[in-house]
N, C-alpha and C positions, 0 to 999 in steps of 0.2 A: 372124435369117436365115430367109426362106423355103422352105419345103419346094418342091422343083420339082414340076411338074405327073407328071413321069415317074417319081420317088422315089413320091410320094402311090399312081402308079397298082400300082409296084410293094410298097407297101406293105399294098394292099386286095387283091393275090393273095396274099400270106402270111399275110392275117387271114383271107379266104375258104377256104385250103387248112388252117388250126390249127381252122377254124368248123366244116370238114365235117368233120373226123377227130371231132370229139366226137359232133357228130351224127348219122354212122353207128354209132356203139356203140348210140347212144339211138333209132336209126332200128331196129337189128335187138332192139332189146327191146321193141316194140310200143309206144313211149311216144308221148304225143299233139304233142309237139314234135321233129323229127329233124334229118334231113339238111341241109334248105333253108331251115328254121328257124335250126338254128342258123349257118348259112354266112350266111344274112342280115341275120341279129345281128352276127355277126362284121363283117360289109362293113361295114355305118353307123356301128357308131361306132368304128369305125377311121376314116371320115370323116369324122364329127362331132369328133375328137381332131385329124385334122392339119388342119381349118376352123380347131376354135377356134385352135391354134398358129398358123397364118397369119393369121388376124383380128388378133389379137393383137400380132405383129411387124409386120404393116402399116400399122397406126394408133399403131405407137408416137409420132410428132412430134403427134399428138391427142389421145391417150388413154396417156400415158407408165405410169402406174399397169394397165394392161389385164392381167386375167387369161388364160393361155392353158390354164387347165384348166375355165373355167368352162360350155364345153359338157359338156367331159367328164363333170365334178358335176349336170346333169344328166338323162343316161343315163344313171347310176349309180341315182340315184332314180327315172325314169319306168321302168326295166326292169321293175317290180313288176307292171305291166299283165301283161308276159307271160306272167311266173313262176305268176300267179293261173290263168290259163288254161292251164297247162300241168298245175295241181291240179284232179284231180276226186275225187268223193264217189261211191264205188257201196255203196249200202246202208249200215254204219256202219263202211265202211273208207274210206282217202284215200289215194288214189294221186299218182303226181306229184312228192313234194315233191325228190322229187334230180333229176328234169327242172328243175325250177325251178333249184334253189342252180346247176345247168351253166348254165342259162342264162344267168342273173345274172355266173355266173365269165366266161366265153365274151366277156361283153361287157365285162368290163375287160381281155381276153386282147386284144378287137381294139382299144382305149385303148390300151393299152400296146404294140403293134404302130402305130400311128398315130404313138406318139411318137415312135417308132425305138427301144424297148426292144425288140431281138428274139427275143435268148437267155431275160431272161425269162418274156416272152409265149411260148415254143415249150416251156420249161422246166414253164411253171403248166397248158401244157396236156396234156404228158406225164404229170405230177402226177395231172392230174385223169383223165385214161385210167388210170393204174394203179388211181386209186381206183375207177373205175368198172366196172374188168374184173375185177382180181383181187380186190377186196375183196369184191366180188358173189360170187367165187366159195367166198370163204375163209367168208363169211356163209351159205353156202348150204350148205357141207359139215360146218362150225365151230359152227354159230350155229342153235339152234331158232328157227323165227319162229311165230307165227301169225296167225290170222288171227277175226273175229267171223265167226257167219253167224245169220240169224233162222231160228226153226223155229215153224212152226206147224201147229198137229194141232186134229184134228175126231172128235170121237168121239161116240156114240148110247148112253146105257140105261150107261155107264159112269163111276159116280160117283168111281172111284178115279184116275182118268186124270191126274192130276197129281203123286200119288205113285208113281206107275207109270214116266212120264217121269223123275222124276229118278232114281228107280233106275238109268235106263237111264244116265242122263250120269254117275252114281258110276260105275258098272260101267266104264264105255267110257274113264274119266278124261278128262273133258273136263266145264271148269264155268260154270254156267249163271247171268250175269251179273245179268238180270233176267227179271221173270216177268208175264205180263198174264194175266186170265180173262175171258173171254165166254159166258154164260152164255144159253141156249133153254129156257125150261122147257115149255113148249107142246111140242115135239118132241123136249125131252129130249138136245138138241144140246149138248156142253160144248167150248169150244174154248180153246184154250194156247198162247199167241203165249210164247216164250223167246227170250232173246239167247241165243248160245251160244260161248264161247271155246276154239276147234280148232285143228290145226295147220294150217299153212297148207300146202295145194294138197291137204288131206285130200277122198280119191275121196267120205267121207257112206255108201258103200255100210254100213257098219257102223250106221249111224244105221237107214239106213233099213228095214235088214233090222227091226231090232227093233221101230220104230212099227208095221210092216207087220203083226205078229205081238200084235201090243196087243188085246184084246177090242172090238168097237164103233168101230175105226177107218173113219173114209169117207175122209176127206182129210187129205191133210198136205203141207205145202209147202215147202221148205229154199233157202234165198236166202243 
Protein backbone atom coordinates (compact mmCIF):
# COMPACT_ATOMS: atom_id res chain seq x y z
CA UNK A 1 0.00 0.00 0.00
CA UNK A 2 1.19 3.51 -0.68
CA UNK A 3 1.96 6.02 1.50
CA UNK A 4 -0.38 9.16 0.61
CA UNK A 5 1.15 12.17 -0.56
CA UNK A 6 -0.44 14.04 2.83
CA UNK A 7 0.64 10.98 5.37
CA UNK A 8 4.42 11.50 3.78
CA UNK A 9 3.95 15.32 4.35
CA UNK A 10 2.80 14.73 7.79
CA UNK A 11 5.33 12.42 8.56
CA UNK A 12 8.48 15.04 7.49
CA UNK A 13 6.92 17.48 10.28
CA UNK A 14 7.26 14.95 13.02
CA UNK A 15 10.76 14.03 11.76
CA UNK A 16 11.59 17.83 11.37
CA UNK A 17 10.02 18.62 14.94
CA UNK A 18 12.14 15.04 16.72
CA UNK A 19 15.42 16.67 14.35
CA UNK A 20 15.17 20.14 15.87
CA UNK A 21 14.68 19.04 19.51
CA UNK A 22 18.09 17.30 19.31
CA UNK A 23 19.62 19.95 17.61
CA UNK A 24 18.81 22.57 19.96
CA UNK A 25 20.48 20.71 22.91
CA UNK A 26 23.58 20.56 20.43
CA UNK A 27 22.91 24.12 19.09
CA UNK A 28 23.09 25.54 22.75
CA UNK A 29 26.41 23.55 23.42
CA UNK A 30 28.33 25.43 20.76
CA UNK A 31 28.70 22.29 18.64
CA UNK A 32 29.65 22.54 14.86
CA UNK A 33 26.28 20.73 13.83
CA UNK A 34 22.81 22.13 15.47
CA UNK A 35 19.55 23.18 14.89
CA UNK A 36 19.12 22.98 11.14
CA UNK A 37 21.47 20.41 10.80
CA UNK A 38 20.12 18.22 12.51
CA UNK A 39 16.26 19.09 11.31
CA UNK A 40 17.68 18.55 7.96
CA UNK A 41 19.03 15.19 8.61
CA UNK A 42 15.95 14.41 10.00
CA UNK A 43 13.54 15.80 6.82
CA UNK A 44 15.67 13.48 4.16
CA UNK A 45 15.81 10.58 5.23
CA UNK A 46 12.51 10.40 6.62
CA UNK A 47 12.02 10.92 2.77
CA UNK A 48 14.46 8.87 1.36
CA UNK A 49 12.46 5.90 3.78
CA UNK A 50 8.88 6.64 2.72
CA UNK A 51 10.50 6.95 -1.43
CA UNK A 52 12.11 3.75 -1.01
CA UNK A 53 8.58 2.08 0.67
CA UNK A 54 6.62 3.68 -2.29
CA UNK A 55 9.17 2.60 -4.97
CA UNK A 56 9.09 -0.53 -3.69
CA UNK A 57 5.09 -1.20 -3.47
CA UNK A 58 4.74 0.44 -6.86
CA UNK A 59 6.89 -1.75 -8.84
CA UNK A 60 5.76 -4.57 -7.19
CA UNK A 61 3.94 -6.42 -10.81
CA UNK A 62 8.02 -5.48 -11.98
CA UNK A 63 10.08 -6.01 -9.48
CA UNK A 64 8.08 -8.56 -6.96
CA UNK A 65 11.33 -9.27 -4.93
CA UNK A 66 12.00 -5.09 -4.37
CA UNK A 67 13.46 -4.06 -1.19
CA UNK A 68 11.71 -1.16 0.66
CA UNK A 69 14.61 -0.57 3.01
CA UNK A 70 17.13 -0.36 0.45
CA UNK A 71 17.28 3.53 0.38
CA UNK A 72 17.23 3.43 3.79
CA UNK A 73 20.61 1.08 4.14
CA UNK A 74 22.00 3.68 2.28
CA UNK A 75 21.67 6.64 4.61
CA UNK A 76 22.67 4.70 7.21
CA UNK A 77 26.12 4.27 5.52
CA UNK A 78 26.57 7.70 3.54
CA UNK A 79 25.72 9.51 7.11
CA UNK A 80 29.44 9.05 7.91
CA UNK A 81 30.15 12.31 5.65
CA UNK A 82 28.51 14.21 8.19
CA UNK A 83 29.46 12.66 11.35
CA UNK A 84 33.33 13.28 10.15
CA UNK A 85 32.66 16.95 9.75
CA UNK A 86 30.99 17.44 12.76
CA UNK A 87 34.79 15.90 14.46
CA UNK A 88 37.30 18.44 14.79
CA UNK A 89 40.89 18.20 16.11
CA UNK A 90 42.10 21.42 18.29
CA UNK A 91 45.61 20.78 19.22
CA UNK A 92 45.79 17.19 20.60
CA UNK A 93 42.14 17.09 21.68
CA UNK A 94 38.99 15.85 19.39
CA UNK A 95 35.87 17.29 19.76
CA UNK A 96 32.70 16.31 18.13
CA UNK A 97 32.35 12.80 18.38
CA UNK A 98 28.72 12.79 20.31
CA UNK A 99 27.69 15.48 17.66
CA UNK A 100 28.48 12.71 15.37
CA UNK A 101 26.83 9.28 17.14
CA UNK A 102 23.23 12.18 17.28
CA UNK A 103 23.62 12.67 14.13
CA UNK A 104 24.09 9.35 12.77
CA UNK A 105 20.98 8.49 15.67
CA UNK A 106 18.78 11.49 14.41
CA UNK A 107 18.82 9.95 10.99
CA UNK A 108 17.53 6.65 11.64
CA UNK A 109 14.93 8.50 14.13
CA UNK A 110 13.75 10.25 10.61
CA UNK A 111 13.75 6.20 8.86
CA UNK A 112 11.90 5.23 11.32
CA UNK A 113 9.45 8.10 11.39
CA UNK A 114 9.27 7.56 7.37
CA UNK A 115 8.18 4.24 8.20
CA UNK A 116 5.45 5.12 10.44
CA UNK A 117 7.20 3.89 13.56
CA UNK A 118 6.29 6.85 15.53
CA UNK A 119 6.30 6.06 19.22
CA UNK A 120 9.61 4.54 18.60
CA UNK A 121 11.19 7.32 16.62
CA UNK A 122 9.93 10.01 19.50
CA UNK A 123 10.85 7.31 22.22
CA UNK A 124 14.90 7.05 20.66
CA UNK A 125 14.64 10.57 20.63
CA UNK A 126 13.68 11.17 24.17
CA UNK A 127 16.51 8.60 24.99
CA UNK A 128 18.96 10.50 23.37
CA UNK A 129 17.93 14.02 24.98
CA UNK A 130 18.27 12.35 28.37
CA UNK A 131 21.45 11.16 27.52
CA UNK A 132 22.50 14.29 26.31
CA UNK A 133 21.28 16.60 29.02
CA UNK A 134 21.44 14.67 32.04
CA UNK A 135 24.27 12.59 31.53
CA UNK A 136 26.26 15.80 30.64
CA UNK A 137 25.36 16.84 33.74
CA UNK A 138 25.82 13.91 35.96
CA UNK A 139 29.63 13.75 34.02
CA UNK A 140 30.20 17.10 34.77
CA UNK A 141 29.51 17.03 38.65
CA UNK A 142 30.18 12.88 38.87
CA UNK A 143 32.93 12.45 36.59
CA UNK A 144 36.76 14.12 36.51
CA UNK A 145 37.48 14.77 32.92
CA UNK A 146 40.58 16.30 31.41
CA UNK A 147 41.80 17.49 29.11
CA UNK A 148 45.90 17.74 27.11
CA UNK A 149 47.31 21.13 26.64
CA UNK A 150 51.13 21.95 24.85
CA UNK A 151 53.34 24.06 26.96
CA UNK A 152 56.12 25.60 25.69
CA UNK A 153 58.91 27.74 27.64
CA UNK A 154 62.05 29.68 26.40
CA UNK A 155 64.54 30.48 28.71
CA UNK A 156 68.36 32.19 28.47
CA UNK A 157 71.82 31.29 30.63
CA UNK A 158 69.42 28.61 32.26
CA UNK A 159 70.85 25.14 32.04
CA UNK A 160 68.47 23.65 34.58
CA UNK A 161 65.20 24.69 32.88
CA UNK A 162 63.99 21.25 32.35
CA UNK A 163 64.33 19.94 35.86
CA UNK A 164 62.80 23.00 37.00
CA UNK A 165 59.62 22.42 34.86
CA UNK A 166 58.91 19.19 35.99
CA UNK A 167 59.10 20.11 39.55
CA UNK A 168 56.61 22.40 38.65
CA UNK A 169 54.11 19.70 37.17
CA UNK A 170 55.03 17.24 40.34
CA UNK A 171 54.04 20.00 42.59
CA UNK A 172 50.95 21.23 40.71
CA UNK A 173 49.81 17.18 40.07
CA UNK A 174 49.48 17.33 36.70
CA UNK A 175 51.66 14.84 34.38
CA UNK A 176 53.71 15.56 31.69
CA UNK A 177 52.98 13.08 28.74
CA UNK A 178 55.92 13.91 26.62
CA UNK A 179 58.82 15.95 26.28
CA UNK A 180 60.95 17.83 23.19
CA UNK A 181 64.17 20.05 23.50
CA UNK A 182 65.45 22.85 21.34
CA UNK A 183 68.52 23.86 21.93
CA UNK A 184 70.54 27.86 20.92
CA UNK A 185 74.03 27.56 21.98
CA UNK A 186 75.17 30.72 20.20
CA UNK A 187 72.51 32.71 22.42
CA UNK A 188 72.26 30.28 24.97
CA UNK A 189 68.50 29.98 24.30
CA UNK A 190 67.04 26.44 25.70
CA UNK A 191 63.53 25.68 24.81
CA UNK A 192 60.76 22.80 26.33
CA UNK A 193 57.99 21.99 24.18
CA UNK A 194 55.78 19.44 26.79
CA UNK A 195 52.35 17.74 26.50
CA UNK A 196 50.79 18.18 29.44
CA UNK A 197 47.65 16.20 31.07
CA UNK A 198 45.21 18.95 33.23
CA UNK A 199 41.88 19.04 34.14
CA UNK A 200 39.67 20.18 31.96
CA UNK A 201 38.40 23.89 31.61
CA UNK A 202 41.72 24.33 34.25
CA UNK A 203 42.07 28.58 34.20
CA UNK A 204 46.69 27.46 33.75
CA UNK A 205 46.79 30.64 35.98
CA UNK A 206 48.73 28.25 38.45
CA UNK A 207 51.04 27.19 35.60
CA UNK A 208 51.78 30.18 34.68
CA UNK A 209 52.40 31.94 37.78
CA UNK A 210 55.34 29.48 38.26
CA UNK A 211 57.16 29.66 34.61
CA UNK A 212 56.78 33.35 35.09
CA UNK A 213 58.94 33.02 38.27
CA UNK A 214 61.55 30.49 36.67
CA UNK A 215 65.27 32.22 36.20
CA UNK A 216 65.95 33.33 32.34
CA UNK A 217 62.40 32.86 31.29
CA UNK A 218 61.60 35.18 27.78
CA UNK A 219 58.75 33.16 26.52
CA UNK A 220 56.33 30.74 27.11
CA UNK A 221 53.31 29.59 25.39
CA UNK A 222 50.21 27.26 26.72
CA UNK A 223 47.74 25.96 24.00
Amino acid sequence: MLISEGEILIRLGLATLLGMIVGFERERQNQPAGLRTHAILAIGSCLAMTVSINLAVQFVPYVPNGDPARLAAQVISGIGFLGAGAILRYGTNVKGLTTATSLWTVAIVGLAVGAGHYFSAAGTTLALIIVLVLLNILEKRAIQTFQIINVSVTARENPELIEQLNRIFVDLKKKVLSMGIESNPVHKDLTVNMVVKTRENDPMSDIRKAIEELPGVTHFKLD
